[in-house]
C-alpha positions in Angstrom: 0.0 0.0 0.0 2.7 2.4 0.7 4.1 1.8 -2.4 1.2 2.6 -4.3 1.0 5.8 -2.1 4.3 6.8 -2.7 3.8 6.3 -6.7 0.8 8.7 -6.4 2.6 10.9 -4.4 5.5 10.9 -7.0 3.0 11.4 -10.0 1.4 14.5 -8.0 5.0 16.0 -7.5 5.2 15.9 -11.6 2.3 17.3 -12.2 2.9 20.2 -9.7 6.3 20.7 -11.2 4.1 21.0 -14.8 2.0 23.5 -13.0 4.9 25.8 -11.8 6.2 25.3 -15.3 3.6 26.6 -17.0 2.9 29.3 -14.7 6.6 30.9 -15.0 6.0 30.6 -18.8 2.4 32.5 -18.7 3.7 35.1 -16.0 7.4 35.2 -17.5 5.6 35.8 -21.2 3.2 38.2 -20.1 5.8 40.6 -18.9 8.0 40.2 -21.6 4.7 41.1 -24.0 3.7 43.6 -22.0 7.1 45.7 -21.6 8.2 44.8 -24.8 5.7 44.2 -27.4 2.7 46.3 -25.3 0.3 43.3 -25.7 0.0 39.9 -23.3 -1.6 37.0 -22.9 -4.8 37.7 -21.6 -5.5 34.3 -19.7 -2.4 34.6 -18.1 -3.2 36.3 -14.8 -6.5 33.7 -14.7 -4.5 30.6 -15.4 -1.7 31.3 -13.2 -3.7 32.0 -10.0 -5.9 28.7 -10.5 -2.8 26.9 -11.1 -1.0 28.6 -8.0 -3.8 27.1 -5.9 -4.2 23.5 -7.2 -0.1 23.6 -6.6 -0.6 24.7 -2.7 -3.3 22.3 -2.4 -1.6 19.6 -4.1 1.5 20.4 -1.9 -0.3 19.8 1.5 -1.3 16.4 -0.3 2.7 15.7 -0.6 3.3 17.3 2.6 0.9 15.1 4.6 1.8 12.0 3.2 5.7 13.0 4.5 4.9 14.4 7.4 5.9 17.5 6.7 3.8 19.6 8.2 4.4 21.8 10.9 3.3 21.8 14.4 3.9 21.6 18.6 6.1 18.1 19.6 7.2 20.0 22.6 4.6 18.2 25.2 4.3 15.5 23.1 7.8 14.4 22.9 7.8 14.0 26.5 5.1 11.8 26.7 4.9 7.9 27.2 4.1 5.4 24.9 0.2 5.4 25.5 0.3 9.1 25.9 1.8 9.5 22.0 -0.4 7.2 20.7 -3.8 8.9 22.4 -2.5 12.5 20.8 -2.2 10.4 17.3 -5.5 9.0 17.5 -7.1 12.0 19.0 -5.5 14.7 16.2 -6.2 12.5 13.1 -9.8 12.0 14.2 -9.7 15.6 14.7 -8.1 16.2 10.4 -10.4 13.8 9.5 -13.5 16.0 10.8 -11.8 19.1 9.6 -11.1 17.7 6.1 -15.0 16.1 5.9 -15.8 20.1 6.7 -13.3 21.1 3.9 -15.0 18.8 1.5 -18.5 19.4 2.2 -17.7 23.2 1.9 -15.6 22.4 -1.3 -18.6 20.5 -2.8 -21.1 23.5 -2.1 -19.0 26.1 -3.6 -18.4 24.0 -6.8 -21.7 23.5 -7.3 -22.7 27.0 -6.5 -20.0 28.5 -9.1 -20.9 25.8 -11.3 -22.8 27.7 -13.9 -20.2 30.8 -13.3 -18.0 31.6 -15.5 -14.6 33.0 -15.6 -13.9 36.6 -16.6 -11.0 35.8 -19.0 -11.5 31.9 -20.2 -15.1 31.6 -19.5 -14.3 28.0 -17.7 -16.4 27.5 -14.6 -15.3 29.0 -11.2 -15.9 25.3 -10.2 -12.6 25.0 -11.1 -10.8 26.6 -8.3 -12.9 24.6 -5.9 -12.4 21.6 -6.6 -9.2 21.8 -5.9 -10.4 21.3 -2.2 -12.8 18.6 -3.2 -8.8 16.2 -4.7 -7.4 17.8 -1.6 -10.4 16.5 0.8 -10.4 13.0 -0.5 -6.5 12.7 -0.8 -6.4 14.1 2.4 -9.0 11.7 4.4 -7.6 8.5 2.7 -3.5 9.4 3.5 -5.0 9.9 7.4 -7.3 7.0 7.5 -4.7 5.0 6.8 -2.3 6.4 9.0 -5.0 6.1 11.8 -5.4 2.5 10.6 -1.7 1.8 11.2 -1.7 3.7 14.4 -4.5 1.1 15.2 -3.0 -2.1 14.2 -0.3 -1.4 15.5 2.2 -1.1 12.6 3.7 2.4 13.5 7.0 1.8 14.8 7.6 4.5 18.1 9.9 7.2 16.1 6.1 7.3 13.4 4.4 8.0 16.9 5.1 12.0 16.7 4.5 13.0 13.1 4.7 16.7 13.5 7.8 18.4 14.1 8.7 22.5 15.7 10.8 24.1 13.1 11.3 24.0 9.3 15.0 23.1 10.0 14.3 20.1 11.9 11.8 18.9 9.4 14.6 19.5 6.3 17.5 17.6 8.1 15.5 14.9 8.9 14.3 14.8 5.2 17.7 14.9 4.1 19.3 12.2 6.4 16.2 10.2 6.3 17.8 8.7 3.4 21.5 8.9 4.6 20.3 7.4 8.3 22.0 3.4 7.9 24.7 3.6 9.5 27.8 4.0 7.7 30.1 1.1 6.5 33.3 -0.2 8.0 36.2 2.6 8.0 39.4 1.9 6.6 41.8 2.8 9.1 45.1 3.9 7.4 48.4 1.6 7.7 50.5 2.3 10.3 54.2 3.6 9.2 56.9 3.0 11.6 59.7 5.5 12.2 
């Protein structure tokens, strides 16, 4: 299952970096229109904020799946065993409420901007909300699974505190996550008598 996740997450990650491509093209060639040719691309503006929101929704997707997120360890670090595991259960039955309110929300502004259209493209507004509806569902499956684990018993203790206090601590861990086996056997260097 993890693997699958990761494949999806992976796949998201491309088409987020197609998004930022396509955005610095439509905002890069608008300028250079505008200051240098005194025309533009008129769906520019449009396209690029749509696209700048599916990217920071699609984002907390990625970010959620790799615990990336942000928050207080400071009391929970110093709990016991039990005490982790209660705050783990307890805040993901928490996101999961919040992200059913995010996608019943989502669902009722997409279908009230349905039939609205766009100034510039004239695509529905249902667009931009829907975004929340993909992050919703993402969302509630990456947590119900993590609350499933929790459950079952297949989080080891270090997956007990997800969340970590500063940005820094969440990069290096990201970065020796994958350098954290322990290194091989040194060579020690011959010894050269005198």
């Amino acid at each position: 299952m993890n693997l699958t996740i990761d494949r999806i997450c992976r796949g998201i990650e491309a088409v987020i970096a197609f998004m930022l491509a396509v955005m610095v093209v439509l905002v890069f060639g608008n300028v250079v229109l505008r200051y240098g040719f005194n025309s533009g691309i008129t769906v520019s503006e449009e396209v690029s904020r749509w696209l700048f929101i599916w990217m920071t929704f699609l984002g907390a997707v990625v970010a959620l799946k790799e615990h990336g997120h942000l928050g207080v360890d400071m009391v929970v670090q110093r709990l016991p065993k039990a005490g982790k595991k209660a705050c783990l259960a307890i805040g993901h039955v928490v996101m999961l409420y919040v992200v059913w309110l995010l996608f019943q929300g989502s669902v009722a502004q997409a279908r009230i901007n349905w039939d609205v259209t766009a100034p510039t493209t004239g695509a529905s507004m249902a667009i931009v909300y829907a975004s929340g509806i993909v992050f919703a569902v993402l969302a509630a499956f990456i947590l119900a699974l993590d609350l499933f684990r929790l459950l079952t018993g297949r989080l080891s203790d270090d997956d007990l505190v997800m969340v970590q206090e500063s940005e820094e601590a969440v990069q290096l861990q990201q970065i020796l996550g994958d350098v954290s086996k322990p290194p091989g056997p040194v060579a020690t260097p011959p010894k050269v008598n005198p």
